[in-house]
MISEDO-785465 format. One record per residue (C-alpha): residue number from 1; residue in three letters; x, y negated, z. Coordinates in Angstrom, 3 decimals, always signed. Example, Ala and Ser with C-alpha at 12.3 -4.5 7.8 and 13.67 -1.06 7.14 Angstrom:
BEGIN
   num   residu         c1         c2         c3
     1      ALA    +12.300     +4.500     +7.800
     2      SER    +13.670     +1.060     +7.140
END
This chain:
BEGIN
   num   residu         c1         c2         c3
     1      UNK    +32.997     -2.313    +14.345
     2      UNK    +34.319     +0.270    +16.916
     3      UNK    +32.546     +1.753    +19.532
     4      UNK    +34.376     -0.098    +22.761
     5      UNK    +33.341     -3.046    +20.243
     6      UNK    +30.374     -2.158    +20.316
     7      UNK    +30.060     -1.262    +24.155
     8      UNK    +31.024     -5.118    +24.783
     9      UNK    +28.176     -6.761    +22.309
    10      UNK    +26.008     -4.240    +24.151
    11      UNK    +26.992     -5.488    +27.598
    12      UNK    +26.609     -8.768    +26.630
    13      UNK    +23.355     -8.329    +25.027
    14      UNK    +22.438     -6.845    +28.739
    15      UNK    +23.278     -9.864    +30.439
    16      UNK    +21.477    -12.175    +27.954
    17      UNK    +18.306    -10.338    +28.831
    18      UNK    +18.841    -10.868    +32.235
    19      UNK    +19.490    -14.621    +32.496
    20      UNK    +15.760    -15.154    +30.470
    21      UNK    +14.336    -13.101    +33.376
    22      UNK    +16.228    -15.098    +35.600
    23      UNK    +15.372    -18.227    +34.180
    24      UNK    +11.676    -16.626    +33.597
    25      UNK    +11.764    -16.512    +37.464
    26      UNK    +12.379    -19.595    +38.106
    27      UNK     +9.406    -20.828    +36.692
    28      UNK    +10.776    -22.190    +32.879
    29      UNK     +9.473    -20.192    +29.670
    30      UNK    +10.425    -20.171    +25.954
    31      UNK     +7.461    -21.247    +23.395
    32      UNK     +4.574    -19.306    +23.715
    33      UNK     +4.090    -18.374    +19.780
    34      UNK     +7.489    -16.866    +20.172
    35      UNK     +7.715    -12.970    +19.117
    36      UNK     +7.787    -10.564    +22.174
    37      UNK    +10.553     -8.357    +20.089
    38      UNK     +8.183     -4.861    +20.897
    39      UNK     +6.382     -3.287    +18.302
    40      UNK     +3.192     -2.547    +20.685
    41      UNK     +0.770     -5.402    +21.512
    42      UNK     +1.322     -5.618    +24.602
    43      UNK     +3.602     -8.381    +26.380
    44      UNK     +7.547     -6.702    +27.388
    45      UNK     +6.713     -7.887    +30.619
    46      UNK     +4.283     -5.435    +31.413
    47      UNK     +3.590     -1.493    +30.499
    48      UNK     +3.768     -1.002    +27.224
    49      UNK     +2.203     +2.032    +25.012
    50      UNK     +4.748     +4.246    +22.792
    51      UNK     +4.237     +6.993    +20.608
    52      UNK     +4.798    +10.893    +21.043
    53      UNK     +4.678    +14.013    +20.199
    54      UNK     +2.124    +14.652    +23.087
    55      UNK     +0.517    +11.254    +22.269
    56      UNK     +0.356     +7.681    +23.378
    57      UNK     +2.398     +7.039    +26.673
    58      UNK     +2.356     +3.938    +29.037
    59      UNK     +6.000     +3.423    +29.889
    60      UNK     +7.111     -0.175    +32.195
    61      UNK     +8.585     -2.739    +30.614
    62      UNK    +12.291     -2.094    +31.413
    63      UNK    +12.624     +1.375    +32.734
    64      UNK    +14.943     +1.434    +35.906
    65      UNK    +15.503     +5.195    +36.628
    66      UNK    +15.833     +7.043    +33.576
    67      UNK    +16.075    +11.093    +33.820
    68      UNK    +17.311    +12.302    +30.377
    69      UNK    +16.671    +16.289    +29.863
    70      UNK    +19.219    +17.565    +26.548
    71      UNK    +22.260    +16.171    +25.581
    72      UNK    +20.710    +14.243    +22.664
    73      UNK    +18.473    +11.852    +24.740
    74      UNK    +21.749    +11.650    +27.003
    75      UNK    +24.029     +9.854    +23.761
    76      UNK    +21.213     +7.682    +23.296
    77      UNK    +20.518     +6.191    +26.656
    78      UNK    +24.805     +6.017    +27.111
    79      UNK    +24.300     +4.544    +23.639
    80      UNK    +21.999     +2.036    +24.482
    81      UNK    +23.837     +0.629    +27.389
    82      UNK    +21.624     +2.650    +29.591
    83      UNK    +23.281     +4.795    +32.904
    84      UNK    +20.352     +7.074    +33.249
    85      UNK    +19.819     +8.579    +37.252
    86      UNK    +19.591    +12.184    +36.367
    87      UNK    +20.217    +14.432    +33.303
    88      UNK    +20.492    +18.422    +32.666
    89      UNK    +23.719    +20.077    +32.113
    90      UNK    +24.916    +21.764    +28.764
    91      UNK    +26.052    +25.406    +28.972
    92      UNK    +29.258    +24.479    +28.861
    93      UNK    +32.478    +23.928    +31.614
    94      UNK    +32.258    +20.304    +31.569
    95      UNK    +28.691    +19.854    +32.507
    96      UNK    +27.930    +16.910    +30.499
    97      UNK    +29.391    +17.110    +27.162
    98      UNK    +32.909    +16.404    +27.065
    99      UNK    +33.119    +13.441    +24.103
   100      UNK    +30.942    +11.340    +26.502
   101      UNK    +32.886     +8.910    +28.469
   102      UNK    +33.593    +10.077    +31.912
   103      UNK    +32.941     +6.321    +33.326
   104      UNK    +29.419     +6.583    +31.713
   105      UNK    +28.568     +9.788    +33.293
   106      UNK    +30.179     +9.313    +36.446
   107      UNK    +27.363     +9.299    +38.958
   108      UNK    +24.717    +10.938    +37.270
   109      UNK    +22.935    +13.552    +39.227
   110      UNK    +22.762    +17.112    +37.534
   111      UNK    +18.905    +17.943    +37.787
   112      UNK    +19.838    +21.670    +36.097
   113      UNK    +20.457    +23.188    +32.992
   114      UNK    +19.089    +22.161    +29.891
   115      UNK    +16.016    +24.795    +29.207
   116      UNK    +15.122    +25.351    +32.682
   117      UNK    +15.594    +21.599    +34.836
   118      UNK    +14.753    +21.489    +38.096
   119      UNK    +11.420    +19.999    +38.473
   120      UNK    +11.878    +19.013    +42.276
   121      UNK    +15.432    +17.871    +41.699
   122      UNK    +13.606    +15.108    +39.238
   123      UNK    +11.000    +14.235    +40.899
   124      UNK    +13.813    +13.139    +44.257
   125      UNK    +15.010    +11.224    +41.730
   126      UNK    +11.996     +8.829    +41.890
   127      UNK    +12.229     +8.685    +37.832
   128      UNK     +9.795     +5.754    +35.946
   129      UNK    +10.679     +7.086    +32.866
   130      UNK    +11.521    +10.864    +31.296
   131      UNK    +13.316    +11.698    +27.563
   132      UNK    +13.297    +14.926    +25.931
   133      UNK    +12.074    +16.994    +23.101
   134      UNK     +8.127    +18.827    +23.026
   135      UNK    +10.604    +21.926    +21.616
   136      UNK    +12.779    +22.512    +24.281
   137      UNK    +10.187    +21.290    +27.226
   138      UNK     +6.723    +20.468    +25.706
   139      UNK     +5.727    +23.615    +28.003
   140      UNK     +6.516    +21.816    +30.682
   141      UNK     +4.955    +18.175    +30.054
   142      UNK     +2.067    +18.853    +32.073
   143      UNK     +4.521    +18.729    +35.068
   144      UNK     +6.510    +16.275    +34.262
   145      UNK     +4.161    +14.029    +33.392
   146      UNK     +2.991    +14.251    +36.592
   147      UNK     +6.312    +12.992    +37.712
   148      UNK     +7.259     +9.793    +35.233
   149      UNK     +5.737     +8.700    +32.129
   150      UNK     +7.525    +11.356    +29.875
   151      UNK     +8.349    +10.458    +25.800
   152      UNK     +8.548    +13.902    +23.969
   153      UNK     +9.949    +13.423    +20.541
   154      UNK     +8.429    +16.807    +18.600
   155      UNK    +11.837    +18.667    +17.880
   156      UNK    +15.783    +17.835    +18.002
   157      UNK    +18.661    +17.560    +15.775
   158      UNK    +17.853    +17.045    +11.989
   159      UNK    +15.444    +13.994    +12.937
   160      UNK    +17.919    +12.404    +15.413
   161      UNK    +17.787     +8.518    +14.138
   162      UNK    +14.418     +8.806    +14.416
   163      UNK    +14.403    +10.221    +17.544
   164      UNK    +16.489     +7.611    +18.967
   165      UNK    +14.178     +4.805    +17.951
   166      UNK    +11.705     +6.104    +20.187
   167      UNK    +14.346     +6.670    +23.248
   168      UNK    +15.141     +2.792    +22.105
   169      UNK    +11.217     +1.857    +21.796
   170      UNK    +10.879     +3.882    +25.305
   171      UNK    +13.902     +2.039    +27.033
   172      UNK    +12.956     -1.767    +25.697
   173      UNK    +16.198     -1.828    +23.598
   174      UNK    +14.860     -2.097    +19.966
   175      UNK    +17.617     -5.289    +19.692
   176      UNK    +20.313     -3.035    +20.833
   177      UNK    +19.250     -0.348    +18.608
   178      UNK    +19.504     -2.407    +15.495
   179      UNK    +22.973     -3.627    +16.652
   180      UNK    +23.491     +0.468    +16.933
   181      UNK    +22.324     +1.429    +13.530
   182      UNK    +24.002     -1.409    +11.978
   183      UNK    +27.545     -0.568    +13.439
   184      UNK    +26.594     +2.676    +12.471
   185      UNK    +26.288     +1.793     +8.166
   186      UNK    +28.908     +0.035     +8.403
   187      UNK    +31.021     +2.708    +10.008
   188      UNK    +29.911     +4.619     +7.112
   189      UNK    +30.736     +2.494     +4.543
   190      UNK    +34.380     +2.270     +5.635
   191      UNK    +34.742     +5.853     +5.874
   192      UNK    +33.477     +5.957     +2.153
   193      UNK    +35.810     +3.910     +0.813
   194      UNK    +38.272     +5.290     +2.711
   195      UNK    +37.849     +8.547     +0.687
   196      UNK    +37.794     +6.696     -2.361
   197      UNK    +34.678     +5.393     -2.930
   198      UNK    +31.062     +7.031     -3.576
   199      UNK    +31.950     +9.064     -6.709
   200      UNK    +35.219    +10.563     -5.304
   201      UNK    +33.673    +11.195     -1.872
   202      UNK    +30.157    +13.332     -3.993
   203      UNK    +33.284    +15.008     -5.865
   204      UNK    +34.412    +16.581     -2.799
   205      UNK    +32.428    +19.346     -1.363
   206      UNK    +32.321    +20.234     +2.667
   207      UNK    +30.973    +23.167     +4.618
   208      UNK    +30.751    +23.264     +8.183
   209      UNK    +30.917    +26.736     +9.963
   210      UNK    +29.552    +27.725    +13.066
   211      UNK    +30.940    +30.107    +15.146
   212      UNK    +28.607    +31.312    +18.052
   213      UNK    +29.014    +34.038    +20.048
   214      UNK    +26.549    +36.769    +20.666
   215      UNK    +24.919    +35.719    +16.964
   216      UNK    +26.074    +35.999    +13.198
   217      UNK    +28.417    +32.950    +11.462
   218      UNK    +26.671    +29.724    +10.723
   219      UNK    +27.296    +28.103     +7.572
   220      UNK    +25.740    +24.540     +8.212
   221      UNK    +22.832    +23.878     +5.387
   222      UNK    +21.523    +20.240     +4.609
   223      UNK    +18.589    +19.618     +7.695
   224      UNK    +20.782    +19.462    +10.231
   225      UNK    +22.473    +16.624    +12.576
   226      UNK    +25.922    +17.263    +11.097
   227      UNK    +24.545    +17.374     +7.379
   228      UNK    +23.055    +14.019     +7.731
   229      UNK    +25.934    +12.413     +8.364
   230      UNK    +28.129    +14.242     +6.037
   231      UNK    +24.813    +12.991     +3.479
   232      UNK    +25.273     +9.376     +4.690
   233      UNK    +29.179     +8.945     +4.039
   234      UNK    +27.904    +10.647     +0.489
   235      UNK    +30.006    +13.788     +0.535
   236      UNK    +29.417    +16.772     -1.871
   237      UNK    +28.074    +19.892     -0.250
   238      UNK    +28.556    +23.698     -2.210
   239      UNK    +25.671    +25.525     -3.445
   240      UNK    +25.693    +27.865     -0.408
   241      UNK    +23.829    +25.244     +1.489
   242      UNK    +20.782    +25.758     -0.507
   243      UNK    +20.149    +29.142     +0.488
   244      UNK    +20.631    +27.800     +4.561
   245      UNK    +16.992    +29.852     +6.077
   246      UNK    +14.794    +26.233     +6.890
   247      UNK    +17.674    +24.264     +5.271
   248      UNK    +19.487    +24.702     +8.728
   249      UNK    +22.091    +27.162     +8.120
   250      UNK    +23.109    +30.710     +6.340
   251      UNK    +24.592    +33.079     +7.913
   252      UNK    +27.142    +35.495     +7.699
   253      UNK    +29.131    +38.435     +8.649
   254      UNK    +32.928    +38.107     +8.703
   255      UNK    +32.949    +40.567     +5.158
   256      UNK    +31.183    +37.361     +4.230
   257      UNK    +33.239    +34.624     +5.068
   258      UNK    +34.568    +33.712     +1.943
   259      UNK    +30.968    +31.773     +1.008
   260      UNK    +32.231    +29.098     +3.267
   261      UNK    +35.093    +28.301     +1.315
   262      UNK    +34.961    +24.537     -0.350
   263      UNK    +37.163    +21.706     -1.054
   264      UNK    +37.450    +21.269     +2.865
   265      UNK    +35.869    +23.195     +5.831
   266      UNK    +35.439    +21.962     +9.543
   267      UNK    +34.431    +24.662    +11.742
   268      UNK    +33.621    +24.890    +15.525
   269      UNK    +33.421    +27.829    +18.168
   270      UNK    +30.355    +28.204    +20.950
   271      UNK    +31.664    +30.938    +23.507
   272      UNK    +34.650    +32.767    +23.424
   273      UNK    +36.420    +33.102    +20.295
   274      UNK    +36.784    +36.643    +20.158
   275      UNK    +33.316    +37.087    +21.291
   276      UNK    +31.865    +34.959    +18.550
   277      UNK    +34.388    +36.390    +15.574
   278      UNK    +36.385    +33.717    +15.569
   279      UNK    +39.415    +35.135    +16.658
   280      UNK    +38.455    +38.232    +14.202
   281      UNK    +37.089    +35.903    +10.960
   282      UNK    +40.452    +33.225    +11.103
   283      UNK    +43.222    +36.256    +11.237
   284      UNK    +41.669    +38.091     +8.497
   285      UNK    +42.430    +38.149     +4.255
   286      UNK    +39.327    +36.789     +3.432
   287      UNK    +39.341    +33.483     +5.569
   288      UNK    +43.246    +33.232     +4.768
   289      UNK    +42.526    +33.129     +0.860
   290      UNK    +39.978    +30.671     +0.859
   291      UNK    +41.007    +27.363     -1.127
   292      UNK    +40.219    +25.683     +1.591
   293      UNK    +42.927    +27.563     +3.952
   294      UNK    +45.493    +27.594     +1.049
   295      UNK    +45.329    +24.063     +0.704
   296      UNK    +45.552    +22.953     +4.103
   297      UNK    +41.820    +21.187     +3.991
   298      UNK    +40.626    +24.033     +7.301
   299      UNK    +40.031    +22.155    +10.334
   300      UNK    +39.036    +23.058    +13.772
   301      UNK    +36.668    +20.760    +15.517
   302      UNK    +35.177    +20.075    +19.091
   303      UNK    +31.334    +22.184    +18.767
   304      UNK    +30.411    +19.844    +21.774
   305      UNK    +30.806    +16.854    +19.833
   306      UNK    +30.172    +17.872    +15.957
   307      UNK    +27.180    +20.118    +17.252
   308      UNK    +26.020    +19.468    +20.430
   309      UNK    +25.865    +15.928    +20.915
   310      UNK    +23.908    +14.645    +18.715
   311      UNK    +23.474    +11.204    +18.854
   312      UNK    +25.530     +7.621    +17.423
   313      UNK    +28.061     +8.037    +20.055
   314      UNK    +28.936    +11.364    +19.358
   315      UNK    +28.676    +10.174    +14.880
   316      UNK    +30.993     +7.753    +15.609
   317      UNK    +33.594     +9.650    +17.096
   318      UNK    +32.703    +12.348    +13.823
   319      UNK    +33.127    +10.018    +11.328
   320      UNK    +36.793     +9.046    +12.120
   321      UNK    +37.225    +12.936    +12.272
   322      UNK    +35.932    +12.977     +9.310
   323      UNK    +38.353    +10.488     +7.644
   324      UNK    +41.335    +11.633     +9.415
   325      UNK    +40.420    +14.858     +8.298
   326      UNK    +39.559    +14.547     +4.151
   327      UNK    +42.335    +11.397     +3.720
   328      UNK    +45.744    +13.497     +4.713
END
């Protein structure tokens, strides 16, 4: 299923919830012993209780004006059919991260960049509900809080499909979730096959390098967002990712480079390229006699979307990347 597919069952899911609560309205009901579809006890026509990293947090039913503070709860609310009323800004040119659909983010106000939002900006907003991470702004709940009910998941990135159940729990959209993840294995399945199956896809080893500027060269480990999906379509990963510090990544100097090499290697740029080696790492003998290089398997990817994004919208788009990428 593709993701305008998608965007359509979505919509239409949308407007089957709203002619119940019409119909609700106008006085007729369904059967009583009927489930509620929430996981709390409490009836999805009232507040209802979800779980945090700071706790238990009364959220409405069907939050209205959602303000969305890193890029990750950003995909998910887009994801979920959701146009949220604020969100921070990435550091980069575009704003809002540039594989997001500019119809879906048209209209959003920019309440600041990503580590330091601007609380007042928010709170003009007139939010009733607030998504973001207790690692980038748990210092800061006390605040917010004070704002909109605010859903901290405890950190970013590796745990990202469980993070977005919560943004999904938070939102009411638990049936539009499970249409999500669902399009989402199935997504991966056809990529699989498309590289020949399970066994030939383990058989073929992947690194994905980093390059950041002002810091040393990442080569991606295996607790990361990009790993898991490179786990899910069952790809092989080299030894190299082992030694990644935390399992997120290892890194190098340029004299180094040649750990990356596997059977193929994606790599992105944050900065300038000559600022973040780049520039200096692809023009020199080490990075040119990698197997990888030599057999035409090096490919240059979007950071904002392979790294940054962070989210199903974003995997989607990687996964046909991905294929495009390992099936010439």
């Amino acid at each position: 299923m593709t993701l305008q597919h998608r965007s359509r069952l979505l919509a239409a899911a949308s407007l089957t919830v709203a002619a119940a609560l019409s119909l609700s309205a106008c006085g007729f009901s369904s059967d009583s012993s009927s489930a509620s579809g929430s996981s709390s006890d409490e009836s999805s026509e009232g507040p209802r209780t979800v779980k945090t990293a700071m706790g238990d947090v009364k959220v409405p039913a069907a939050p209205q004006r959602v303000v969305v503070l890193d890029t990750a709860e950003l995909d998910s609310v887009l994801t979920l059919g959701v146009k949220p009323v604020g969100a921070t800004h990435a550091d980069v040119e575009s704003g809002f991260l540039n594989y997001l659909p500019k119809d879906q983010v048209a209209g959003i106000t920019d309440v600041g960049q990503m580590m330091t939002p601007n609380l007042e900006a928010i709170a003009g907003l007139k939010p009733d509900l607030i998504l973001t991470s207790k690692i980038r702004h748990g210092d800061k709940y006390a605040e917010l809080s004070k704002i909109a009910p605010t859903v901290m998941t405890e950190n970013t990135g590796y745990p990202w499909k469980e993070n977005f159940q919560v943004h999904a729990e938070a939102l009411d959209k638990k049936a539009e979730a499970k249409m999500v993840t669902d399009d989402y294995a199935e997504h991966v399945a056809d990529v699989t096959k498309a590289l020949g199956g399970k066994d030939k896809a383990a058989a073929t080893e992947v690194n994905m390098v980093r390059f950041v500027e002002g810091a040393d060269i990442r080569i991606y480990g295996k607790k990361n967002y990009i790993a898991t999906i490179l786990a899910d379509v069952g790809l092989g990963r080299p030894a190299i990712t082992d030694q990644a510090k935390d399992g997120f990544s290892y890194d190098v100097s340029p004299e180094k480079i040649d750990l990356a090499d596997a059977d193929a290697v994606f790599h992105s740029t944050y900065g300038d390229p000559a600022k973040s080696k780049e520039t200096q790492t692809t023009g020199g003998g080490l990075w040119k006699n990698m197997d990888a290089v030599k057999n035409g398997k090096v490919f240059a990817v979007d950071d904002q979307l392979w790294i940054q994004g962070i989210g199903y919208t974003a995997a989607d788009k990687i996964l046909e990347e991905l294929k495009a990428g390992l099936t010439k």
